[in-house]
N, C-alpha and C positions, 0 to 999 in steps of 0.2 A: 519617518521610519515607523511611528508606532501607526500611525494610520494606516498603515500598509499591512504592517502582522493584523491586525485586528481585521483587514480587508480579508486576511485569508483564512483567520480565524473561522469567523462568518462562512465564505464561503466553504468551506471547509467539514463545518456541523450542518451546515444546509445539502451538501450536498451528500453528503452521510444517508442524511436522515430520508430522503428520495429513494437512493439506492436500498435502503433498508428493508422496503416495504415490498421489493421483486428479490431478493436474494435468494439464490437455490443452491450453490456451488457445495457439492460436500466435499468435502478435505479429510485429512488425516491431521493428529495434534502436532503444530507444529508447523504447519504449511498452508498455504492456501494457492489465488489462483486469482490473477489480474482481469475484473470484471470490466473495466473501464479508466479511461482517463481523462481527465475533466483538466481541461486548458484552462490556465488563469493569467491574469497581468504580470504577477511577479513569483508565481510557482506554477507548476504542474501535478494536480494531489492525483495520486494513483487509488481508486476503487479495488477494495480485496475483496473476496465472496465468502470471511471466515473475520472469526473476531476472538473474544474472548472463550466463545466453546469453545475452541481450538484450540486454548491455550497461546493464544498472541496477548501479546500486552504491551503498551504507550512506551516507546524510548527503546524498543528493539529495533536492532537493525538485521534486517532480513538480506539473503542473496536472490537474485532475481536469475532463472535461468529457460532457455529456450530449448528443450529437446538436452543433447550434452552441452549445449554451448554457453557459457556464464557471460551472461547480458549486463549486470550491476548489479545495487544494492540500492534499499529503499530502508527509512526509517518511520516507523509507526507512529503518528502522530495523537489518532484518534479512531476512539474502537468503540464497538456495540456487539451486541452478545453474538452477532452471527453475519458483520460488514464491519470492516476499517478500510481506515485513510491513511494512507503514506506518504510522503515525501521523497522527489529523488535523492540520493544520495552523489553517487556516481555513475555512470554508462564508461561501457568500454570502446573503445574506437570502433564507427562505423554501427554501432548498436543504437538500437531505442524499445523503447518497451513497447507493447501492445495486448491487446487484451489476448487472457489463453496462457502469458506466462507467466511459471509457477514462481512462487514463494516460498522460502525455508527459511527458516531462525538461524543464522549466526553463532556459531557455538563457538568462543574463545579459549584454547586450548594452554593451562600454565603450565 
């Protein structure tokens, strides 16, 4: 098991760090915008085109949506000042993500 987080660890900051270097996506604070997704052995890390400009930050969970339609949630794993990496969360029945849909922060209502 640790061999495995640390497999995605790696993959994870490696793949960051590629995307980082083509990232154009501008967004609004708060949001972004699914640049890619990178298939792995035991996760799928989602590519964001926004990071910490944005105001995203490690341990939020975001809603993923496609036009009106709400696709899931992703949690933020790993961020650089203008690409993060996500992890799925959940998908809704008959859904899956693809590049193009947006991202929004999670706002929990007390």
């Amino acid at each position: 098991m640790r061999i495995q987080a640390l497999y995605v660890w790696m993959l994870l900051v490696c793949t960051v760090s590629i995307f980082s270097s083509n990232s154009s996506a501008a967004t609004s604070f708060g949001r972004s915008e699914i640049v890619a997704i990178q298939n792995a052995r035991t996760a799928d890390l989602v590519i964001l085109g926004s990071g910490f400009d944005s105001g995203l930050r490690q341990g939020m969970i975001c809603g993923v949506s496609r036009g009106s339609v709400t696709v899931g949630s992703v949690l933020l794993v790993e961020l650089r000042s203008t690409l993060s990496a996500a992890l799925i969360l959940d998908l809704n029945p008959g859904q899956s993500l693809a590049a193009g849909d947006q991202i929004e922060i999670k706002i929990l209502k007390t």
